[in-house]
N, C-alpha and C positions, 0 to 999 in steps of 0.2 A: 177341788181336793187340796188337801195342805198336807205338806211334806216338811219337815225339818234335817237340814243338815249335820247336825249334829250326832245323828245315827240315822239318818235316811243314804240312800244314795242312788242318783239320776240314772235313769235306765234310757231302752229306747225310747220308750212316752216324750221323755224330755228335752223334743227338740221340736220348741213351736212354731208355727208361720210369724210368731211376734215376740217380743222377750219385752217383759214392761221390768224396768228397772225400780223396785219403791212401792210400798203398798200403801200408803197414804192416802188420800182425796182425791188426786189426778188418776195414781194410778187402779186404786180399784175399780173406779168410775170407769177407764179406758176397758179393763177387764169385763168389767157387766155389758161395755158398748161392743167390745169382738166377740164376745162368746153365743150374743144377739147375733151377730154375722154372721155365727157359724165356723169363726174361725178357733183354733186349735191357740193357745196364751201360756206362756209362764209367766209367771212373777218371781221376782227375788228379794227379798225383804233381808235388810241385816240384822231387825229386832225377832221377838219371839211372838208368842199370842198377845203378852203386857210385858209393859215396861222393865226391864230388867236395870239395876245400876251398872255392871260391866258392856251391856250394848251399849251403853249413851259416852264411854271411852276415849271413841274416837270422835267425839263433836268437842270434845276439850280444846282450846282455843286458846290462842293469844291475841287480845286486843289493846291496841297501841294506840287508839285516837281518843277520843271521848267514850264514857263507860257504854257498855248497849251491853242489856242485860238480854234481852233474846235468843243471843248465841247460845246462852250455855241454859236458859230457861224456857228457851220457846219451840223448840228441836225434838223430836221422839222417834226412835229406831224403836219400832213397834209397828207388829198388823196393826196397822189400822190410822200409822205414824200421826201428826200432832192433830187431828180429828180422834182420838182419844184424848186430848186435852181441853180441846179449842169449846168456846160457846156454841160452833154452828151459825155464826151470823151471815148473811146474805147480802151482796151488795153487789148491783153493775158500775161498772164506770159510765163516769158519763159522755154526751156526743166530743165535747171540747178535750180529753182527754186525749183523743187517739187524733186531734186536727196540729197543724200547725200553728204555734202562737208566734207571731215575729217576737215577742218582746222574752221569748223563755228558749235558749240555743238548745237546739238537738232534741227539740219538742215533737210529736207525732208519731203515728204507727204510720206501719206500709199500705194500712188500710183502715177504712171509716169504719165508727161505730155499729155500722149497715148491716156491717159483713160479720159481724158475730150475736145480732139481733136473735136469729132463728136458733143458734146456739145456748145462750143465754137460756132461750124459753124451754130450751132441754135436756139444761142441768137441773133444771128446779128439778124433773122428777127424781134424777141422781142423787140429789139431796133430800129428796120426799118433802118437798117444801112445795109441790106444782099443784096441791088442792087451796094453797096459803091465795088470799085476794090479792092480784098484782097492779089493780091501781090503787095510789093514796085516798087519792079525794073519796072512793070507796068504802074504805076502810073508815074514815073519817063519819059518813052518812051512816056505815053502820050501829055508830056509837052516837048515832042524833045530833052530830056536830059538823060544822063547816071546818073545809080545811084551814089552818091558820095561816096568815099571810103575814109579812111583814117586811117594810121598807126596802131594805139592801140584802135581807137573805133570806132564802128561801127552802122554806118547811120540808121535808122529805121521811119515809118509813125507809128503814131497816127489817128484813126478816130473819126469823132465825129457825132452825132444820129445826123439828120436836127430838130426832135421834140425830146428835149430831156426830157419833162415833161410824163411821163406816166401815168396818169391820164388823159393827153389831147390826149395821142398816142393812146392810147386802150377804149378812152369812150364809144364806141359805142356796144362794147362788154362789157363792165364791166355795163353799162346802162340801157343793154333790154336784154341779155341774162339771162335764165329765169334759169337758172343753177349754177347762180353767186347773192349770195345777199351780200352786204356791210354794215356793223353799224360804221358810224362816230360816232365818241367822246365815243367812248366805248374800255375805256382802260384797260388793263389786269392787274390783282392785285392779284390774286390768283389761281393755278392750284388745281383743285380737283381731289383727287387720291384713288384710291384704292388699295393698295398693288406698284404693279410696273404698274398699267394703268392710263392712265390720262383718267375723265371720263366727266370732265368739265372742265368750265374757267370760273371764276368769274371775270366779268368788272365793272365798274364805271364811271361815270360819273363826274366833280367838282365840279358839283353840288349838287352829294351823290345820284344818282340815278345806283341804281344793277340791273344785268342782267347775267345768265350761262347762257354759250352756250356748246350745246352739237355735240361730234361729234367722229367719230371712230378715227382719227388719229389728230393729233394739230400738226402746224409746223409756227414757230418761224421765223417771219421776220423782229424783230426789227433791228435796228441798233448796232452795235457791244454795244456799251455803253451801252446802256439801255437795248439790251439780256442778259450782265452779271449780272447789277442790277437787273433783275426782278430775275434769278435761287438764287442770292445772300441774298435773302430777306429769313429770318430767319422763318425755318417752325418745326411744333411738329415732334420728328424723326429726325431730322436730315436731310441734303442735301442729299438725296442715289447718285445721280449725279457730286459728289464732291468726290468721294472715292480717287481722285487721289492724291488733294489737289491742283491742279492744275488752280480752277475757277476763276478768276477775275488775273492770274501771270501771268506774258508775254505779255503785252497789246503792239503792235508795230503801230509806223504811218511812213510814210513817212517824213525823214529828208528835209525841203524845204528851201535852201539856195544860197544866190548869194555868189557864190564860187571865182570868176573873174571878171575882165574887160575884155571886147573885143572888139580890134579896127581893124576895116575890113580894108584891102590892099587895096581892091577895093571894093565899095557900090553895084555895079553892082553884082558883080562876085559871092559876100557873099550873096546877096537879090537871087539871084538864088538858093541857098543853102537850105537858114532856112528861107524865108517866108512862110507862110500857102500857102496852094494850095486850089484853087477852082475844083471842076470840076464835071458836070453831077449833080450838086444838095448834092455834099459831099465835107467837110472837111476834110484833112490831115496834119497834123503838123508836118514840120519834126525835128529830135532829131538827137540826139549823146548817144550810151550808151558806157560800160564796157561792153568789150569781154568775154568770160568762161575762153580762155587761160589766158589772162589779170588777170584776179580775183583768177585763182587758182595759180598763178608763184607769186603772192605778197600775198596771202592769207586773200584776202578781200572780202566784201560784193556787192552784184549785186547795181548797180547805174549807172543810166540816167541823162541826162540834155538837158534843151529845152535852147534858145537864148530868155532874158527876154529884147525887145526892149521899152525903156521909153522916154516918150519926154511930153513937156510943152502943148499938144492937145489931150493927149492920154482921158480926160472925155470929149471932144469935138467926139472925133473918138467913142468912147463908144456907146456916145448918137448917132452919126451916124448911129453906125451898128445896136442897138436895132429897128429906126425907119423904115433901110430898110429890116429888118428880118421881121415886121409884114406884109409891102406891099408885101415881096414877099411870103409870105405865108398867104396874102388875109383877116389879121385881121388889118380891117382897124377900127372896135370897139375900138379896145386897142391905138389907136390913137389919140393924143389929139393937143389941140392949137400949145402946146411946138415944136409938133414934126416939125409940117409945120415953125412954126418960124425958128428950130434949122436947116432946110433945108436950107431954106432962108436965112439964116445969112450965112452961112456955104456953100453957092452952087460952089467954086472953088474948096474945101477942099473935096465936095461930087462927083467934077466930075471927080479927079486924083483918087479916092479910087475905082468911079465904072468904069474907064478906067482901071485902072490896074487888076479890078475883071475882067470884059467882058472881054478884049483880051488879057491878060497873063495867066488869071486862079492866079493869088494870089493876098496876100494882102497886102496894102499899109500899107508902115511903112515910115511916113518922114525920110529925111536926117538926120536928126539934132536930132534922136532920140541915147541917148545912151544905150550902150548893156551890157548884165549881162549874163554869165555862170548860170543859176541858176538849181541845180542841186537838184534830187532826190534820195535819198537814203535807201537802205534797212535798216531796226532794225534787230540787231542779235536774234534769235528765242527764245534764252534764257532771252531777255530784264530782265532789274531789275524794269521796269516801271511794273505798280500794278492799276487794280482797287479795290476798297475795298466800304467799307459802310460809311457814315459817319453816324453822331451823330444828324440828325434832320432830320425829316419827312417832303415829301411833301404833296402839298392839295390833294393827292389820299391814304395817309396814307401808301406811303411806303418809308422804308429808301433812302437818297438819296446818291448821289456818291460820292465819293471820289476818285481823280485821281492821283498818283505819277508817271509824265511822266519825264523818264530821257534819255541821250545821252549819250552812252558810248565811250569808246578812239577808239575802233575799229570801228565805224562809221568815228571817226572823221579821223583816217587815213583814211576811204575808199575815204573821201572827200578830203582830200589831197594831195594821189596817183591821184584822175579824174583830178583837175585843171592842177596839171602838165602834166598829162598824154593828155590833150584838149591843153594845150601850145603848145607840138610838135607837133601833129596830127593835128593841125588847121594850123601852122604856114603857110604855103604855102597861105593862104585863112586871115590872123587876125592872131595879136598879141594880145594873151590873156594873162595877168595878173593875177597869183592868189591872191587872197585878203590878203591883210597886216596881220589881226590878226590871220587868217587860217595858215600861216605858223609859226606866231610867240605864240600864246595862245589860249590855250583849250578854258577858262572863256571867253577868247576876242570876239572868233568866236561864241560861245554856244548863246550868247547873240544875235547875229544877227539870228541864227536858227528859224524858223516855222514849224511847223506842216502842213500836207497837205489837212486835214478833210479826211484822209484816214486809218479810225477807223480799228482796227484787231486785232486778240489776246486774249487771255481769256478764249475761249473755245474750247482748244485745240485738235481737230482731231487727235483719235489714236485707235489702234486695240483694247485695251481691257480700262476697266473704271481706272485700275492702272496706266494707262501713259496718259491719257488723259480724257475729258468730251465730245468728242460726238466720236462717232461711224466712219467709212469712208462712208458708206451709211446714214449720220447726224442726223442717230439716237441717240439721248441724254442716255449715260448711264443712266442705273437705271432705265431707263422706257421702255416698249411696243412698246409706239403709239406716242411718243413726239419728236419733230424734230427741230433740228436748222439748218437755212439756212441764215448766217450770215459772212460776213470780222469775226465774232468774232471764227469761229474754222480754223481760216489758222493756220498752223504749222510755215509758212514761209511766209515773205509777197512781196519778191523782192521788185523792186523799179516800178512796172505797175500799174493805176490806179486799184481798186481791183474789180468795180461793174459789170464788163465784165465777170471775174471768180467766182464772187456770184451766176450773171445768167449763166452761165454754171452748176455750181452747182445745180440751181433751176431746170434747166429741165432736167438732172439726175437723180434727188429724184423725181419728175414728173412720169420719167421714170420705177424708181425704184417702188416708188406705184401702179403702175399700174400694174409691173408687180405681185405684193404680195395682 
């Protein structure tokens, strides 16, 4: 059931066995996994049903390092938070991820890839991605083709959720299950504590309307950014959850950079390769990553790279694909004048895109389009990037952020060693180019750098509250009952989309409460 505080107000009902902080991707998912339980859940959401411009407010930010446009574009206080925005793409980390590398400081989880295997395989259905084919070389026979192989890196699929909005995947559970009540625009401002128990949460409105919600355990689903800001926010006592000094250090995203040019031998031979695959109602992207051997014999960071194909149609093609995404998943509401025209205008352009969809299984990329290495990279664990507090309040009356996101030299060689190392391993298939300033200056290339809205880091997962702030079962030092289940405690954050390993995480701690 959903409630809104803006003219609702918390009665007896509203005091769960769980209080999920965030109604995002972690925390709906967490919702759908306790209400299976049988347990009694609120949610608090500081957005609305959509996006509103005065909820996203307080995500206003100051950043002082290098530009990162994520902060203020990658962020949604909204049911359903940035999975109303996001593609829906799917990715684990890999074994070497979560191990120790001597040659990378403060590398490693508290625990092996092992231990979130059976996890993994039980977000897929949280994501409605668990009918998708989960090996390559599968997918690969499907389409009558051998997996591709190649010298120094190796071929891998990407999947992507068909409903990537969770809010629209899981409504009908989060809507009338009587187990589950949601408060939109009821933002978290203050934990209330007693000793080391959390016994409340103080929310707000911006329009200055309070409300505590009570409940035996709280667990924390904001977005990395704003999970750091809220514990960051200055309390009587002191932070007991910062004993490390560790809160808001080490904040890593992914490096997103066209590394290369690449010009196929043949359009044919290369469109077999790295076009998207269609098949049975799922998405598969294929890539190119960095081997373990590869990374440990040069002493660098895990990095991937997808084929960035650009041409002078591509918001023609955009608009295509949005129009035949709602027909074929029956929202023909969401459809307006534009779309019938943009058909109409466009009906040669739309019958090569759904020729090539219906009897190839993938998707059209014109000739004439050109191509980009553009590569993802991991941040070393120890990043010098920082969130901290800045100096002016938002309209919820809490500090707001302050971001120092930087690029270290060993990133930039990892990106260095991949272009070259994609030069020979593609040769046979494209002559890829690595970019002029990439080989020639640090400044040169820094400057073409993006950020991926692949927020992480901050609240660093470790055994005890000295090496780190939360716990390996995300229990937050210093407290009982307090949980974070956030990209913001990876120790490490490869180069994999993170929200697949968030949920993994989420029904783990699922798991874990249930069984305590």
């Amino acid at each position: 059931m959903i409630f809104d505080l803006l003219h609702d107000r918390p009665g007896s009902d509203d005091i769960g066995g769980i209080c999920i902080v965030g109604a995002g991707a972690a925390g709906i998912a967490l919702a759908v996994e306790f209400a299976r339980q049988g347990k009694r859940v609120l949610v608090v959401e500081g957005g609305g049903r959509e996006i509103e411009e005065p909820a996203q407010e307080p995500y206003r930010s100051e950043v002082v390092g290098l530009m990162h446009r994520g902060i203020h574009t990658g962020r949604f206080r909204a049911h359903g938070g940035t999975t109303t925005k996001w593609g829906g793409q799917i990715l684990e980390l890999n074994p070497e991820d979560f191990e120790r590398r001597e040659w990378i400081p403060e590398s490693g989880w508290p625990f092996g890839k092992t231990e979130l295997d059976p996890f993994y395989r039980r977000a897929l259905e949280l994501e409605g991605v668990s009918g998708a084919i989960q090996e390559d070389p599968e997918v690969w026979r499907a389409l009558g083709l051998d997996e591709p192989k190649f010298p120094e890196l190796q071929s891998y699929l990407s999947r992507w959720c068909p409903e990537p909005n969770f809010a629209r995947l899981h409504a009908n559970t989060l809507e009338r299950h009587s187990g589950i009540r949601i408060w939109l625009h009821a933002n978290a401002v203050e934990l209330l504590m007693e000793q080391e128990t959390v016994r409340g949460l103080r929310c707000r409105t911006q329009t200055g309307v309070e409300a505590v919600f009570r409940a035996e355990h709280f667990i924390f689903c904001m977005g990395t950014i704003e999970c750091v800001r809220f514990f960051l926010q200055p309390r009587e006592g002191g932070l007991p959850w910062n004993r490390s000094g560790l809160l808001g250090r080490h904040f890593q995203d992914h490096i997103d950079a066209n590394a290369a040019s690449v010009l196929p031998r043949s359009r044919r031979s290369f469109a077999a390769l790295f076009d998207n695959i269609f098949l049975r109602g799922y998405k598969y992207h294929p890539k190119v990553r960095q081997s373990p051997a590869e990374q440990k014999k040069n002493e660098l960071l895990n990095c991937g790279a997808t084929m960035y194909f650009q041409s002078g149609i591509d918001e023609t093609l955009d608009g295509l694909k949005g129009t035949v995404k709602h027909l074929m998943r029956g929202r023909f509401g969401e459809l307006g004048l534009g779309d019938a025209g943009r058909m109409v205008k466009n009906a040669p352009l739309l019958a090569r895109q759904s020729l090539r969809y219906a009897f190839q299984h993938r998707a059209y990329n014109p000739a004439s389009a050109t191509i980009k290495l553009r590569v993802h990279c991991e941040q070393r664990p120890d990043s010098a990037s920082s969130i901290t507090l800045a100096e002016e309040k938002d309209s919820l009356g809490l500090w707001r952020t302050r971001l120092d996101w930087r690029i270290s030299e060993l990133e930039l060689n990892t990106i260095r060693h991949f272009a070259q190392a994609a030069a020979h391993s593609l040769a046979e298939v494209a002559e890829v180019i690595p970019d002029v300033s990439l080989m020639a200056s640090d400044d040169a290339f820094i400057s073409q750098c993006d950020d991926s809205n692949h927020h992480m880091g901050g609240m660093r997962m470790a055994a005890s509250g000295s090496e780190g702030v939360v716990s390996p079962e995300l229990l937050l030092h210093g407290t009982r009952n307090c949980f974070i289940c956030s990209g913001a405690v990876f120790p490490t954050s490869g180069f994999s989309n993170p929200t697949h390993t968030v949920l993994a995480l989420a029904v783990r701690l699922a798991d874990h409460l249930a069984r305590t």
